[in-house]
C-alpha positions in Angstrom: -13.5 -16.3 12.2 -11.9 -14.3 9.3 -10.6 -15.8 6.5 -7.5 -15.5 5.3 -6.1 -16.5 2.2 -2.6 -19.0 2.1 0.4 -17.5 2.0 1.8 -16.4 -1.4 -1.5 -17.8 -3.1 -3.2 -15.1 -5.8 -5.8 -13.8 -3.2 -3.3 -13.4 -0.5 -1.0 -11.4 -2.8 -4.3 -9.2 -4.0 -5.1 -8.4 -0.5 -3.9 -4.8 0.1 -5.4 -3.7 -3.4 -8.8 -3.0 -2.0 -6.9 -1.1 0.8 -5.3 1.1 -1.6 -7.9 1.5 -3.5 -9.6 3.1 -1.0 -6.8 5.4 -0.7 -6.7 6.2 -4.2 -10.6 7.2 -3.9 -10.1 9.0 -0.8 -7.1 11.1 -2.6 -9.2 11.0 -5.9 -6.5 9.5 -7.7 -7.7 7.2 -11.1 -4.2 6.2 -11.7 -3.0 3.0 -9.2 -1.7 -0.4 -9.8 -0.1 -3.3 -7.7 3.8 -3.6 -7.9 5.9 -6.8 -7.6 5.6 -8.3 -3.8 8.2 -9.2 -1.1 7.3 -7.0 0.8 3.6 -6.5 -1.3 3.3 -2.7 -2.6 1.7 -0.6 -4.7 1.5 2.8 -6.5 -0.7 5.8 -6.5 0.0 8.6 -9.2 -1.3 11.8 -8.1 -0.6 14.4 -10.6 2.3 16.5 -11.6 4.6 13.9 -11.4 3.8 12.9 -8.1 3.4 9.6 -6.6 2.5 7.6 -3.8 3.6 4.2 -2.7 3.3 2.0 -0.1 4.4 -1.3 1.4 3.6 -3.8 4.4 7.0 -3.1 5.9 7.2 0.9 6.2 3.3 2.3 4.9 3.3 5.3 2.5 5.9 7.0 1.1 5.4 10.2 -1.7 7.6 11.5 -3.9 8.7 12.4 -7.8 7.7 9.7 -10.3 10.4 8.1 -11.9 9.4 5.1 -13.3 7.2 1.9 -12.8 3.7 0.5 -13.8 2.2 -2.6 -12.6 4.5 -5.5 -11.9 7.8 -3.6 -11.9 8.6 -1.9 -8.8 8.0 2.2 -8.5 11.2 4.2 -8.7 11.0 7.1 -6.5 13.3 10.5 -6.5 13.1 12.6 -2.9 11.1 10.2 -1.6 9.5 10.9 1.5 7.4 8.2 4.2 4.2 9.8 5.5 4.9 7.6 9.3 1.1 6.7 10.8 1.5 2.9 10.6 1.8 0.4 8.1 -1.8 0.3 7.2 -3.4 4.2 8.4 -6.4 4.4 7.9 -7.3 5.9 4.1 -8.9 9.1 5.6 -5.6 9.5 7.9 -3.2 9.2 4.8 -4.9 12.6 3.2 -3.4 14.1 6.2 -0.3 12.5 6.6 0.2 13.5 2.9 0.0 16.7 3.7 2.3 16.6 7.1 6.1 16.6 7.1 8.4 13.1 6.5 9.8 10.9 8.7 12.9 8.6 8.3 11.6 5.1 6.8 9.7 3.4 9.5 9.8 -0.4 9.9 6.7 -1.5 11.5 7.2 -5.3 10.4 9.1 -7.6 7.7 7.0 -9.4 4.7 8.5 -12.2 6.3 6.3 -11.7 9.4 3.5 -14.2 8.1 0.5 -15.0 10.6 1.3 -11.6 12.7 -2.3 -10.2 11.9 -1.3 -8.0 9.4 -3.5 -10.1 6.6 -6.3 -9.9 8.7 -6.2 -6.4 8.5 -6.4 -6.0 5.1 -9.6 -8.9 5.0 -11.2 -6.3 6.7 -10.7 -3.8 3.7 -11.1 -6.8 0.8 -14.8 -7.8 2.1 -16.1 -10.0 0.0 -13.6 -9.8 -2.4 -10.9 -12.0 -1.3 -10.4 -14.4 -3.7 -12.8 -12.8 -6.1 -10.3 -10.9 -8.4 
């Protein structure tokens, strides 16, 4: 059975960082941080005023950095969503990063607690839920 943290606790809010973590290291980015949550999100920088963010309602999204660092939400200009899921696989996103856009994508609402989403992202935390 896979654990999965409650609800708004600290290790349930930390558990897409090891996700995009892996993404960062995938895209070789150094530069990531979690932003604010409902809906959970975070923030890649990639270079050259760049940036990618995603969210567990519409997945990845690129565009010009504007503004943001950890706890205040990413501001975004021309942004862009990448499509491929919520949650794509991190080897999938390098390509999808380097496809077209789509209009955004709503694959689920943060409000969709206990649809398997969470258990998901155990998968990429490991060991480390709760461990942060």
């Amino acid at each position: 059975m896979i654990f999965v943290p409650e609800a708004y606790s600290d290790a349930w809010l930390e558990l897409p960082l090891a996700y995009v973590a892996r993404v960062a290291e995938v895209l070789g980015a150094d530069r990531w941080w979690d932003d604010p949550f409902d809906p959970r999100d975070a923030t890649i920088l990639l270079g050259h005023g760049r940036a990618l963010v995603w969210d567990e309602e519409s997945g990845w999204r690129r565009g010009t950095f504007l503004s943001g660092h950890k706890g205040v939400r990413t501001e975004l200009a021309g942004a862009v969503y990448l499509g491929g899921g919520v949650l794509p696989e991190p080897e999938r996103v390098a390509e999808l990063l380097a496809g077209g856009g789509t209009e955004r994508p709503v694959y689920r609402s943060y409000r969709d607690i206990g649809d398997g989403f969470d258990q998901e992202l155990v998968r990429y935390a490991g060991g480390l839920v709760g461990s942060r």
